[in-house]
TIKE-274390 format. One line per 2 residues: their letters; for each residue y negated, x negated, z of N, C-alpha, C. Coordinates in steps of 0.05 Angstrom, whole numbers, always signed. Atoms other than C-alpha are relative to their C-alpha. Example, Ala and Ser with C-alpha at 12.3 -4.5 7.8 and 13.67 -1.06 7.14 Angstrom:
as> +24/-18/+0/+90/-246/+156/-24/-18/+0 ~ +24/+16/-1/+21/-273/+143/-22/+15/+14
END
This chain:
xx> +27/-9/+7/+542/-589/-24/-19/-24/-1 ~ +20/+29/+4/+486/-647/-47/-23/+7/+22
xx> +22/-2/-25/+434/-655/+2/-25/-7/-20 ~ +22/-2/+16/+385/-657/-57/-6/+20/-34
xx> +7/-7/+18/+351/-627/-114/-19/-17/-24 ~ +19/+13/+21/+331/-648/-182/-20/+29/-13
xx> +10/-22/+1/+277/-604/-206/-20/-8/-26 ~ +19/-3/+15/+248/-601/-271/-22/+13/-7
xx> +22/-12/+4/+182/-579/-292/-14/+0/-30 ~ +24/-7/+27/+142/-558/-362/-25/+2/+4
xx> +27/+8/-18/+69/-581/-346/-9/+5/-37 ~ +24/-3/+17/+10/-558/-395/-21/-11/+6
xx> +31/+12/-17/-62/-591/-381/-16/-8/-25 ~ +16/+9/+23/-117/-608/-420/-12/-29/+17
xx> -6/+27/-7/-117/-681/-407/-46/-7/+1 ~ +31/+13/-2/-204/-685/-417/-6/-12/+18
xx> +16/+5/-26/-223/-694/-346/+22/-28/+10 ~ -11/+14/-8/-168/-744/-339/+8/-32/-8
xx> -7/+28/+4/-146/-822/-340/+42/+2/-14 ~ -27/-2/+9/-80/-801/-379/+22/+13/+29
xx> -17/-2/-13/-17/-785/-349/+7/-17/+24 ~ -5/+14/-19/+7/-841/-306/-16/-14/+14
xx> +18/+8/-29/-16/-858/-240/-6/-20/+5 ~ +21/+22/+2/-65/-911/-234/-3/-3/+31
xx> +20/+19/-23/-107/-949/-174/-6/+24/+11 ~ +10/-30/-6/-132/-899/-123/-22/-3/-4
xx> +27/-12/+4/-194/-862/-137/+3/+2/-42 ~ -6/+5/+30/-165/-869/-216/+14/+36/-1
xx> -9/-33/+0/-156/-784/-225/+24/-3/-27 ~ -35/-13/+23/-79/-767/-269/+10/+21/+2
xx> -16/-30/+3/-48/-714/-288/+26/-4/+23 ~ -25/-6/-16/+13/-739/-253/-7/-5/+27
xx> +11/+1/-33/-18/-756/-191/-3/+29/+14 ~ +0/-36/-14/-44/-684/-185/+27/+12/+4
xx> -33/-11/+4/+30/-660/-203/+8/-7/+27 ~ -14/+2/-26/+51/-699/-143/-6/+5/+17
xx> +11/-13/-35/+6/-685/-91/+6/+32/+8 ~ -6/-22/-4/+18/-616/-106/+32/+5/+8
xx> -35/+8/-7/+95/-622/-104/+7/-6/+33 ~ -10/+12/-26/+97/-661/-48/-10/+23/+18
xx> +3/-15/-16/+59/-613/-6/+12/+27/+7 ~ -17/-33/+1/+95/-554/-26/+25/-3/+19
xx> -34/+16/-15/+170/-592/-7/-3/-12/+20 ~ -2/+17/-30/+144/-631/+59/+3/-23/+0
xx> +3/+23/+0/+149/-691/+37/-9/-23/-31 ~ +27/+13/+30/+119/-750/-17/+24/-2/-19
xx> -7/-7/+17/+156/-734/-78/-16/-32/-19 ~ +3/+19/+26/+160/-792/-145/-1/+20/-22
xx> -2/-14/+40/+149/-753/-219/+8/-14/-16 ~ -7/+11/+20/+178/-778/-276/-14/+19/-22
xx> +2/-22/+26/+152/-743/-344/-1/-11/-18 ~ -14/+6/+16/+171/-749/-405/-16/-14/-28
xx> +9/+19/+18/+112/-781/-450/-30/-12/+22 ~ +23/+5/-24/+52/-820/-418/-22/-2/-19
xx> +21/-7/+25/-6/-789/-457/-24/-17/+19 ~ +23/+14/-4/-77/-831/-462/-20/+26/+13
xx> +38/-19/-19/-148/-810/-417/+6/+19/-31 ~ +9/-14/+15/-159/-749/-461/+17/+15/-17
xx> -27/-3/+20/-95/-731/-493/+9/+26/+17 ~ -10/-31/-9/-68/-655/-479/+26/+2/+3
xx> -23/-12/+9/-9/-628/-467/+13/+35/+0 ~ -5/-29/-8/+27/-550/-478/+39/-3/+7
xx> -22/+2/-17/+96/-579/-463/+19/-23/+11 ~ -10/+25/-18/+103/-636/-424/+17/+6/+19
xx> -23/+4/-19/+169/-650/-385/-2/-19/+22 ~ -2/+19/-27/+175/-680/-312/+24/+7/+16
xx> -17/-1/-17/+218/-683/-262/-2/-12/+26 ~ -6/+14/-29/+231/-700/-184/+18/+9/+14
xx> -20/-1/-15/+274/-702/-133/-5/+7/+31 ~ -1/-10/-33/+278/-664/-59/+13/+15/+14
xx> -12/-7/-17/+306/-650/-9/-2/+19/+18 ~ +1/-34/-7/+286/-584/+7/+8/+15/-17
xx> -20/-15/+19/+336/-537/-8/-4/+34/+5 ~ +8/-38/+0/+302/-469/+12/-21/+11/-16
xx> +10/-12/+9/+249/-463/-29/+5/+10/-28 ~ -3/-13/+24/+263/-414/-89/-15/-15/-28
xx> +12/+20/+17/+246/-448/-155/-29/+12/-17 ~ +31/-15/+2/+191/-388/-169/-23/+3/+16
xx> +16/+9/-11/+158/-395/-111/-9/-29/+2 ~ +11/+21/+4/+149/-469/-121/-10/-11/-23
xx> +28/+8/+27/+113/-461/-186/-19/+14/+10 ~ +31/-12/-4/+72/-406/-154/-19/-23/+12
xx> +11/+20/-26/+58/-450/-95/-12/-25/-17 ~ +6/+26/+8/+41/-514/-139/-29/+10/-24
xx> +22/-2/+17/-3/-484/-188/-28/+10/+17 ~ +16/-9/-20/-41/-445/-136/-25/-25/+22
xx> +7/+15/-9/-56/-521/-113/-3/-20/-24 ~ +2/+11/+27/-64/-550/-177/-36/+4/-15
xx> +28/-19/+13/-136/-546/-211/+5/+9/-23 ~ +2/-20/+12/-147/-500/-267/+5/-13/-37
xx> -2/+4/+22/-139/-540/-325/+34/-15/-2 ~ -31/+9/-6/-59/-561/-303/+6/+19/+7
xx> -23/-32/-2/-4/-510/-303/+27/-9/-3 ~ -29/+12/-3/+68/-511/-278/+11/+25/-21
xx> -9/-29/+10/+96/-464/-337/+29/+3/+6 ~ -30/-13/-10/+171/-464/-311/+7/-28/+22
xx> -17/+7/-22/+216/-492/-260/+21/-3/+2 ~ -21/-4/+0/+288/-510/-261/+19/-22/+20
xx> -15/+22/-5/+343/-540/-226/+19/-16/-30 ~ -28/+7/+27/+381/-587/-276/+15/-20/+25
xx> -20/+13/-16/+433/-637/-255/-9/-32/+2 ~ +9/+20/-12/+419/-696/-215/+4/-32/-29
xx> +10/+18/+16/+423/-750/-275/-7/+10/-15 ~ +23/-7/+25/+368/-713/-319/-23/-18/+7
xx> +32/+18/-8/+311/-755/-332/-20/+11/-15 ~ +15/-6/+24/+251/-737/-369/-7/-14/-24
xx> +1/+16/+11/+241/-795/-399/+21/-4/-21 ~ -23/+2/+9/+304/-824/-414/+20/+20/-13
xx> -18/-28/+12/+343/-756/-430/-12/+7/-18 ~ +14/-18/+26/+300/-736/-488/+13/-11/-21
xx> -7/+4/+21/+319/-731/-554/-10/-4/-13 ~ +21/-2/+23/+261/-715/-593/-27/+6/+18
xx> +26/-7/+0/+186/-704/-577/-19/+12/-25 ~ +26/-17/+28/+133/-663/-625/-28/-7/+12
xx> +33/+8/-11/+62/-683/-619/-21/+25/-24 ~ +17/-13/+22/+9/-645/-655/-35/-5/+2
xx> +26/+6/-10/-63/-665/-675/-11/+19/-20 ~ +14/-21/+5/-116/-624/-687/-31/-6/-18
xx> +23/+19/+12/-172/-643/-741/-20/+25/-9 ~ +17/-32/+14/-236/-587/-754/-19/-21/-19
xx> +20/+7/+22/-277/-609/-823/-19/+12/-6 ~ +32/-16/+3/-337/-588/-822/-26/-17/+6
xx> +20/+2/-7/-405/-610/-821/-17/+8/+28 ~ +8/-18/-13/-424/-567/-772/+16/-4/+34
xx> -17/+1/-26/-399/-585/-689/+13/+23/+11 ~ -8/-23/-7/-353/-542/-668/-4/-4/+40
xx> -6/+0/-27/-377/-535/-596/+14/+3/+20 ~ -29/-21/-19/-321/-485/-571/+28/-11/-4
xx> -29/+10/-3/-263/-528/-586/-14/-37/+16 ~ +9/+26/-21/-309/-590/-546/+30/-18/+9
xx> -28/+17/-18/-249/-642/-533/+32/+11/-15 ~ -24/-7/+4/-192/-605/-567/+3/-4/-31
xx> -1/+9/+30/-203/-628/-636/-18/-26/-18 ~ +21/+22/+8/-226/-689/-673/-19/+12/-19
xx> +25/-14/+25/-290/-658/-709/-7/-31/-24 ~ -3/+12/+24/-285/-696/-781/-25/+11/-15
xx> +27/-27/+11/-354/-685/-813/+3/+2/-39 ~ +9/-3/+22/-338/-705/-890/+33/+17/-1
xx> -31/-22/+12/-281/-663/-929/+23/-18/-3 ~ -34/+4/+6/-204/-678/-935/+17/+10/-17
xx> -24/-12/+18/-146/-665/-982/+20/-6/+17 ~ -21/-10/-6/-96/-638/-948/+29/-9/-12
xx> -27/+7/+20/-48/-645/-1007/+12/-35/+5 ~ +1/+19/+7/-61/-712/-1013/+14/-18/+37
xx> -16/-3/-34/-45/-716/-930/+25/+1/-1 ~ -34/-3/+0/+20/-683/-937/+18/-21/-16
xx> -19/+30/+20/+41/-738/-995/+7/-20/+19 ~ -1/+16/-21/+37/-792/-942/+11/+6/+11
xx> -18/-5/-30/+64/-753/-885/+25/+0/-9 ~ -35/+4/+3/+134/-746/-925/+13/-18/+1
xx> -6/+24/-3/+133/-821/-933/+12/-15/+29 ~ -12/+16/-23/+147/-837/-862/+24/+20/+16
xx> -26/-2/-8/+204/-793/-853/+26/-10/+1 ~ -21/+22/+0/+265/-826/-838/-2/-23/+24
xx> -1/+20/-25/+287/-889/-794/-23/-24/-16 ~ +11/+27/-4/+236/-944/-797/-6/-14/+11
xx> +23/+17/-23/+201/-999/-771/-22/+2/-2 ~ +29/-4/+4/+141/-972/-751/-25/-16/+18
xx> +12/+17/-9/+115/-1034/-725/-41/+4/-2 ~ +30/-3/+19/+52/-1027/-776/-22/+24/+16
xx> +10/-25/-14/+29/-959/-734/+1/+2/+20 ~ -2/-5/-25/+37/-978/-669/-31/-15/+8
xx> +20/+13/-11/-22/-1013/-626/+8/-28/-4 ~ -8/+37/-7/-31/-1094/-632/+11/-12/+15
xx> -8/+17/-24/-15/-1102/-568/+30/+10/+10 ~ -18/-4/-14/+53/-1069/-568/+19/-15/+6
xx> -22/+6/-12/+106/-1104/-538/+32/+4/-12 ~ -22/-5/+0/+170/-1078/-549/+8/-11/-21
xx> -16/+5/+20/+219/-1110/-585/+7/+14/-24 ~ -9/-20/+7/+251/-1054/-618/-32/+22/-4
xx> +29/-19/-5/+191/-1015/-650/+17/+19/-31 ~ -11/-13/+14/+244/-978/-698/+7/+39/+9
xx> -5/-28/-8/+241/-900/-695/+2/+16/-29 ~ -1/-20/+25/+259/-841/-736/-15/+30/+8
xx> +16/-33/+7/+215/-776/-762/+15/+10/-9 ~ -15/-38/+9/+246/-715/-769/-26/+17/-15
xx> +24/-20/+26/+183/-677/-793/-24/-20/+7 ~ +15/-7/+8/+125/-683/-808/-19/+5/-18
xx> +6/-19/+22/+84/-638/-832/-41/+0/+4 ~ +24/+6/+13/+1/-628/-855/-4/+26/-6
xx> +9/-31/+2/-27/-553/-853/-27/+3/+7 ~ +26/-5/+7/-92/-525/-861/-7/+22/-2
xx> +7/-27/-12/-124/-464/-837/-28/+3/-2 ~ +36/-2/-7/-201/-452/-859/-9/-39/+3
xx> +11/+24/-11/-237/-514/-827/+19/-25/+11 ~ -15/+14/-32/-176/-533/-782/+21/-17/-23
xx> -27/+11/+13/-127/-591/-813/+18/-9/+28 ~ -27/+13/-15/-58/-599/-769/+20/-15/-7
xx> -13/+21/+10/-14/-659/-764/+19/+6/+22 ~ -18/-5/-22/+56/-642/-726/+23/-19/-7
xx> -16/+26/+0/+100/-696/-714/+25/+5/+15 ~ -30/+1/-18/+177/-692/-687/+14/-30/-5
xx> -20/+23/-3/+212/-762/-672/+12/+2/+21 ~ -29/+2/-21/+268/-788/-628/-20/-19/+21
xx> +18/+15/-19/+206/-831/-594/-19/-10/-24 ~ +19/+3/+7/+146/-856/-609/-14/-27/+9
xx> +6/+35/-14/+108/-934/-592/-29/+13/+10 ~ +30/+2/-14/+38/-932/-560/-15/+7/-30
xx> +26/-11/+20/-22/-895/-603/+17/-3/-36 ~ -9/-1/+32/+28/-889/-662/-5/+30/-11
xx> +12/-26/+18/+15/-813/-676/-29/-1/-12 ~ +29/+0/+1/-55/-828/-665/-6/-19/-33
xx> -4/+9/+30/-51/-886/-722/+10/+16/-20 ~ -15/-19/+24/-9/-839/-764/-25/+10/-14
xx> +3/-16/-3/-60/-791/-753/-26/-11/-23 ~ +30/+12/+10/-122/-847/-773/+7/-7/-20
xx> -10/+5/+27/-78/-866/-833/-10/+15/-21 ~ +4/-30/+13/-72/-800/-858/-29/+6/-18
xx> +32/-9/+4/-145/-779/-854/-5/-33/-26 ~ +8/+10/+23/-162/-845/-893/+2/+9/-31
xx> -14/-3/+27/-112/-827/-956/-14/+30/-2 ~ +7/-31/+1/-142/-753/-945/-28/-7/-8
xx> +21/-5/+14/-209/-779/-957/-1/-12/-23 ~ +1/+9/+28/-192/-815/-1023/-3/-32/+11
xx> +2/+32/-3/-189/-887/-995/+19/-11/-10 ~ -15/+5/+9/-128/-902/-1000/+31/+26/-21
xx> -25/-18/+9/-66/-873/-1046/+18/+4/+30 ~ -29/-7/-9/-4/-835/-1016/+27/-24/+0
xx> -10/+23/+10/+26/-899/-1033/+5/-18/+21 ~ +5/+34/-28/-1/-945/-973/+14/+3/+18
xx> -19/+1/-20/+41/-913/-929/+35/-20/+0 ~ -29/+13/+10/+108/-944/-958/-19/-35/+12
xx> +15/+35/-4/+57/-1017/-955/-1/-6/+28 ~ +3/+3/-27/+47/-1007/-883/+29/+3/+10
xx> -25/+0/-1/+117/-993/-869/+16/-23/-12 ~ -12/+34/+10/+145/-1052/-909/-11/-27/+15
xx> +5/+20/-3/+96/-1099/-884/-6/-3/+33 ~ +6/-1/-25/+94/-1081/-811/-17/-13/+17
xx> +19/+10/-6/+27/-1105/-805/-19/+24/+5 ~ +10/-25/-1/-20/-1058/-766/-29/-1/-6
xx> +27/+1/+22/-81/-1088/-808/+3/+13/-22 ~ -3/-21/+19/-58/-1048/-863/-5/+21/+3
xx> +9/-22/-9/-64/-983/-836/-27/+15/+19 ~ +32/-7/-11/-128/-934/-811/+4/-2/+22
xx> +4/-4/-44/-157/-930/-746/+8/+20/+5 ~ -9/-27/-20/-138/-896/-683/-13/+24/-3
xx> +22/-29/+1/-159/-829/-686/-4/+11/+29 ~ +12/-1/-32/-196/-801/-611/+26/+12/+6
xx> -20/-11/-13/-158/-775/-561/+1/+34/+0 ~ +6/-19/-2/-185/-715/-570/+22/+23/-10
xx> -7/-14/+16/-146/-678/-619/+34/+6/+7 ~ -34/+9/+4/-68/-697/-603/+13/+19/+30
xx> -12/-13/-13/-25/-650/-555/+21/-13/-2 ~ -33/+2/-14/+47/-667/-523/+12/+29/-16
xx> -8/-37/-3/+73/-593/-555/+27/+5/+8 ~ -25/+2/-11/+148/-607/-530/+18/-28/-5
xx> -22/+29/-6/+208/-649/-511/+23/+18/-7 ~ -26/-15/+3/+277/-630/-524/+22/-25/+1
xx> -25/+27/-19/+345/-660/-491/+24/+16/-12 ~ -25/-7/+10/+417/-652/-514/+6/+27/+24
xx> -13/-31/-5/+458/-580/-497/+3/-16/+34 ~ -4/+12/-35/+478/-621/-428/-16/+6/+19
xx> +22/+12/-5/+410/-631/-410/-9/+22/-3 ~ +23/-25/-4/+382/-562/-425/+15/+20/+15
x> -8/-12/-20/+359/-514/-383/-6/+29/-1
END
């Protein structure tokens, strides 16, 4: 019998009030910090989180993955979501609970991630979505959106779309979708890859919107992609708008 538990978690939050995901300096408020203090107190002792993307101050999520490890083996895995949310503040939510098997990571074990940003066009402030959408005040083509967004499906080097300052060697990833929909006022941008580099949806996202307002052709995306220069492509777009909306891990790995 193992003298421990791995214990995954599906965390929702609306990231506004917060310094991103990962845990900072003290008196620096995180989503995962709260996660842990709550954790820990529930299980008896100080609990580590792992989760599975590390969203910016202001960045949402509806299905962010984590995980930890303890060694308390009596508490039921429904009472330790009641118990955690109940100590959780109101804008973080533990939506499930599982045991998986002791090498699941959140991080590392993923396969794919979906992001989704949220754009309202209008003139007009939408007060009631405050923080959950980038308010865009001149008009967009949609169509002209979606042309672009097909262009970066596939494996590339999406050097060009990442932040200046990224790092990583390896800045090669592949899109599975995405896609460019439009509802009334509301334009959505939903994104599935195998990973993602620092503020690259967000670039995607500021690309996009350029070629949507007639700046650039459907075209520039292939230019930015070839020339993996991230002066070619638009600005970041806020934090406002972009959600975590899931993770997903090979048949092994799910739970």
């Amino acid at each position: 019998m193992t003298d421990r538990r791995n214990i995954k978690l599906v965390i929702a939050y609306n990231g506004a009030a917060y310094h991103g995901w990962q845990r900072q300096a003290d008196g620096i408020d995180t989503v995962q910090q709260r996660v842990e203090e709550s954790a820990s107190r529930i299980v008896g002792h100080p609990v580590s989180v792992s989760g599975a993307g590390r969203t910016d101050a202001g960045v949402h999520a509806d299905g962010q993955v984590a995980n930890f490890r303890t060694t308390n083996l009596s508490i039921p895995l429904r009472g330790l979501r009641r118990a955690m949310n109940s100590r959780l503040p109101r804008d973080i939510a533990i939506r499930s609970a599982d045991e998986v098997a002791d090498d699941f990571h959140a991080s590392r074990s993923a396969v794919r991630k979906t992001y989704r940003y949220r754009i309202y066009v209008a003139p007009h402030r939408p007060v009631e979505l405050c923080s959950q959408v980038w308010h865009y005040w001149k008009s967009l083509d949609a169509e002209r959106m979606r042309a672009g967004a097909v262009r970066l499906l596939g494996e590339h080097d999406f050097r060009g779309l990442a932040t200046s300052a990224e790092t990583r060697e390896n800045t090669v990833r592949t899109i599975y979708r995405c896609e460019v929909a439009q509802a009334d006022s509301e334009i959505v941008v939903s994104v599935t890859g195998n990973g993602f580099l620092y503020n690259m949806v967000r670039n995607i996202v500021g690309t996009l919107v350029e070629i949507g307002r007639g700046r650039w052709g459907p075209e520039r995306i292939d230019e930015i992609l070839t020339s993996c220069d991230r002066r070619t492509a638009g600005p970041t777009a806020p934090p406002d708008g972009l959600s975590l909306m899931s993770v997903e891990y090979p048949p092994t790995n799910a739970c």
